[in-house]
C-alpha positions in Angstrom: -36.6 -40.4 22.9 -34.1 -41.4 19.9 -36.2 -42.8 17.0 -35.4 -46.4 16.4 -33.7 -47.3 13.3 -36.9 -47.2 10.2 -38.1 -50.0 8.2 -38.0 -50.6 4.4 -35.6 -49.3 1.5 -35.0 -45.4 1.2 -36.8 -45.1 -2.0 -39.8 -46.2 -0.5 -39.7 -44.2 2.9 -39.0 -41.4 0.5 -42.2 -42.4 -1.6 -44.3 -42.5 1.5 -42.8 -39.3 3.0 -43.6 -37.2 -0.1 -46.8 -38.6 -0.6 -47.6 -38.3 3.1 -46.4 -34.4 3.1 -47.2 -33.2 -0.2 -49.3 -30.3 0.8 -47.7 -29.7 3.8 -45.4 -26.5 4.2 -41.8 -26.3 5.3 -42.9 -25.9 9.2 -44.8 -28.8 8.9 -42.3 -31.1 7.1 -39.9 -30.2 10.1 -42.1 -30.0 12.6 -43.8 -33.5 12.4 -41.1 -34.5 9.2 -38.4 -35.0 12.2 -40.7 -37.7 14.4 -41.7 -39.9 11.9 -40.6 -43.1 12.1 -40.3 -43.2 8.2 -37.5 -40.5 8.1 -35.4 -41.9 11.4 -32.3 -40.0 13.1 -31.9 -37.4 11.1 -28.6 -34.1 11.2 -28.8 -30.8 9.4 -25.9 -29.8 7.4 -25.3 -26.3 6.8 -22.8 -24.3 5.1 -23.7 -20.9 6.9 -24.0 -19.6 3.9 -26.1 -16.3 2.2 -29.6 -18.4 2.9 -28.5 -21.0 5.8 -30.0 -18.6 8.5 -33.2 -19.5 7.4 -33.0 -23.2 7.8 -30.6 -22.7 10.8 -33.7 -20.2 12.5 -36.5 -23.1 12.0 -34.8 -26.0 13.0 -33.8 -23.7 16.1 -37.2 -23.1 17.5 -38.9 -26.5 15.9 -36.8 -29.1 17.0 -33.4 -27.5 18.4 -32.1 -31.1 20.0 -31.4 -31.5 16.0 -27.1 -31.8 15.2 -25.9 -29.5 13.2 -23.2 -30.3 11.2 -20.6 -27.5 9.6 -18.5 -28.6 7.0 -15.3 -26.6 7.3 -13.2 -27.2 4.6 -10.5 -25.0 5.5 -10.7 -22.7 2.4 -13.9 -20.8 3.4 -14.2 -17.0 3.5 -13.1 -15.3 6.8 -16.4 -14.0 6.7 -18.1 -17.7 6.6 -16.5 -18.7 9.7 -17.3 -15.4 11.6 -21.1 -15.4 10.6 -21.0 -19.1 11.9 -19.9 -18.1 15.4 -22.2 -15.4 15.7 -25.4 -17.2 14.1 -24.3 -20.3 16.7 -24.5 -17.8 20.2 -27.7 -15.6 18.8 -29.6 -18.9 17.6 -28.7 -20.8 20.6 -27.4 -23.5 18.7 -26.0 -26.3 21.4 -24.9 -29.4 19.4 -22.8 -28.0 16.0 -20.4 -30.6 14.6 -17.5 -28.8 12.7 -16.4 -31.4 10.8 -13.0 -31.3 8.4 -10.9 -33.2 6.1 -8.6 -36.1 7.1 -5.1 -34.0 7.5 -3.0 -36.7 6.2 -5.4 -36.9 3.4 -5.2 -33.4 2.3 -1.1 -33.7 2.8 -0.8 -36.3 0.7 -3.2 -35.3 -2.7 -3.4 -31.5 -2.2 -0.1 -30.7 -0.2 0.5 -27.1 -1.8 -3.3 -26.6 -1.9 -3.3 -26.1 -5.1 -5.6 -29.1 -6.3 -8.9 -26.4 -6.9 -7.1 -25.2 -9.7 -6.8 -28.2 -11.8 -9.5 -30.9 -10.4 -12.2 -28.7 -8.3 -14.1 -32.3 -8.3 -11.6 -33.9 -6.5 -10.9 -31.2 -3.9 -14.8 -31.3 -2.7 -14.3 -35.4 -2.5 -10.7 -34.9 -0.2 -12.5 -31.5 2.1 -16.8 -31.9 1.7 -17.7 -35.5 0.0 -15.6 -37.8 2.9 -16.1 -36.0 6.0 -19.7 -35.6 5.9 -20.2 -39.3 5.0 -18.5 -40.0 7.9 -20.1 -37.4 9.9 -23.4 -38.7 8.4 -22.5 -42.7 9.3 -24.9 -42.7 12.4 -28.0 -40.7 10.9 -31.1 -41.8 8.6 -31.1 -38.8 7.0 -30.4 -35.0 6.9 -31.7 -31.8 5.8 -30.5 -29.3 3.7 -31.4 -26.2 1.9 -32.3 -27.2 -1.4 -34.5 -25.1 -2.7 -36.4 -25.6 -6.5 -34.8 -22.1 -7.8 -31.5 -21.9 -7.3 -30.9 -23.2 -10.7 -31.6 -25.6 -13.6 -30.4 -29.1 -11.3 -32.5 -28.4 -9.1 -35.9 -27.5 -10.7 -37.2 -31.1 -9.8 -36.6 -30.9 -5.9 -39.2 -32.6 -3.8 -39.6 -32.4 0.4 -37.4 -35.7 0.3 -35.3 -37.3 -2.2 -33.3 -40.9 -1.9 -29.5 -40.7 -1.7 -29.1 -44.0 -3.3 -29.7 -46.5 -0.3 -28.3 -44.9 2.2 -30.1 -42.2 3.8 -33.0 -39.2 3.3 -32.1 -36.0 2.1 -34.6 -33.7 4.0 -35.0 -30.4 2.0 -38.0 -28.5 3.8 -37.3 -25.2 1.8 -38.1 -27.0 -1.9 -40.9 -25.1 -2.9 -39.5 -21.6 -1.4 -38.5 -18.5 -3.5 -36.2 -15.7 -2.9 -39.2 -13.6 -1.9 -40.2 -16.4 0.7 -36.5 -16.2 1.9 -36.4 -12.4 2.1 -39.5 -11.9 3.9 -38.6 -14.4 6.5 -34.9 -13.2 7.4 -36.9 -9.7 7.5 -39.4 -10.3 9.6 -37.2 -12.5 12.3 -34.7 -10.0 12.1 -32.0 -12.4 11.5 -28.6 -11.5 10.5 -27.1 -11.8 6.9 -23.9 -13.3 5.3 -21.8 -9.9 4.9 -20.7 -11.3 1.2 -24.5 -11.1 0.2 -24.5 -7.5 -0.1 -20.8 -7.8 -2.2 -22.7 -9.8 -4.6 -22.4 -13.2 -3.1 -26.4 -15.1 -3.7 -24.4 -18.4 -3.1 -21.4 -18.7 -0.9 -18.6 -22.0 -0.9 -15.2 -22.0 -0.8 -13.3 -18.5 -1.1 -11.2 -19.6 -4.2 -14.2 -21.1 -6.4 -16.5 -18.4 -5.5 -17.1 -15.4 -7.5 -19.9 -12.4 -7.4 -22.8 -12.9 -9.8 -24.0 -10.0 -12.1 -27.4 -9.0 -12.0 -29.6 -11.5 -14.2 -27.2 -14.3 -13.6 -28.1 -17.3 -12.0 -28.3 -17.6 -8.4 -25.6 -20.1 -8.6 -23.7 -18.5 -11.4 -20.6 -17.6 -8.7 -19.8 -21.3 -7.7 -16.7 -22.9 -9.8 -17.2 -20.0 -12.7 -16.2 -21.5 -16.2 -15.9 -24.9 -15.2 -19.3 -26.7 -15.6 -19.4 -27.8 -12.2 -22.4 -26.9 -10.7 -22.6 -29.2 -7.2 -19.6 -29.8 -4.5 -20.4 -33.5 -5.0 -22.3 -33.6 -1.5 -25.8 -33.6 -3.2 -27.3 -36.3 -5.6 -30.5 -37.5 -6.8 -31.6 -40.6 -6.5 -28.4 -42.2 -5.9 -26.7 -40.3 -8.6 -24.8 -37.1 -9.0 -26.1 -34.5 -10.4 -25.0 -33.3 -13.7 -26.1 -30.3 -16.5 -26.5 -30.3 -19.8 -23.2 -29.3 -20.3 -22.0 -31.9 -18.6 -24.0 -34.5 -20.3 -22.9 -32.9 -23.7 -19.1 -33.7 -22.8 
């Protein structure tokens, strides 16, 4: 049965839900996370990514009624949209939303898709930012992969965070580690993203992704030399998040 739409402002559903899961693991957060009334109607988005399987693999056998929405932005790796079509058929995954850009939109401010190049910030907002906010429109919340390591903006990540006053972000991986990841694609036997073994720990777009050298950060590869760190998709309490550099400027 659909939950009904929950009571109170996000910040305090998000107060109550990380006081009430706290010690809780990322089984549990899904697992009774997804029926409580405090959290609502609630999507996962995925990139299909190097980690997504994880994710993808517990929501499967925990609550595998959940949406999954796939932002395709049209610039993805060839070997992105292959690894989504086989992780959909060997995880059984019934209800996936590919979801894209507006195409008079990307006509009219990125007609020679060129716009990467020269405003990488925009391009997310035209092909990530848009369509997932409208794909989002009918849900409480949603759950991504978030995870504490991946790099400096995201030390701080809880089980939920606020997205202003709109909706939950659900991020049930917070507190794993790379070791925590590795074991459990290992032990399920699940398939990996062919660029991981090229040297691809974080996978986006094909033209703002590079390969990270050893001792780099895990998210070293996405928008190289620009100081970007986030597609826009993900903030913090209402607010995008930003580095030091960033803050510097």
């Amino acid at each position: 049965m659909p939950l009904d739409a929950p009571e109170g402002s996000v910040a305090s559903r998000v107060a109550l839900l990380n006081a009430r899961y706290r010690h809780h693991g990322a089984t549990a957060v899904l697992e009774r996370g997804l029926k409580d009334a405090d959290l609502g109607r609630v999507a996962l988005v995925s990139s299909f990514g190097a980690e997504s399987v994880v994710l993808l693999h517990l929501v499967s056998v925990i609550a595998p009624e959940t949406p999954v929405l796939f932002i395709d932005t049209r610039m993805l790796f060839p070997e992105t949209l292959d690894y989504q079509r086989e992780l959909a058929e060997k995880l059984n995954l019934c209800d996936i939303r590919t979801i894209r850009a507006n195409p008079a939109r990307v006509a009219f401010d990125d007609p020679d898709g060129t716009l990467h190049q020269f405003n990488a910030d925009a391009c997310c907002h035209i092909r990530k930012v848009e369509p997932l906010e409208r794909a989002l429109a009918g849900f409480d919340g949603w759950i991504t992969g978030r995870k504490r390591y991946q790099g400096s903006t995201r030390q701080t990540v809880d089980f939920f965070e606020a997205e202003g006053e709109t909706r939950v972000k659900v991020n049930p991986l917070a507190h794993w580690g790379r070791e925590d990841l590795e074991d459990y694609i290992v032990n399920n036997r699940l398939p990996r993203h062919p660029l991981v073994a090229k040297g691809y720990p974080s996978i986006g777009c094909a033209p703002c992704t590079s390969p990270v050298r050893p001792g780099e950060d895990p998210r070293a590869g996405r928008w190289r030399g620009q100081g970007k760190t986030e597609c826009g998709i993900h903030f913090i309490d209402g607010k995008a998040v930003r580095t030091a550099k960033d803050n510097a400027a």
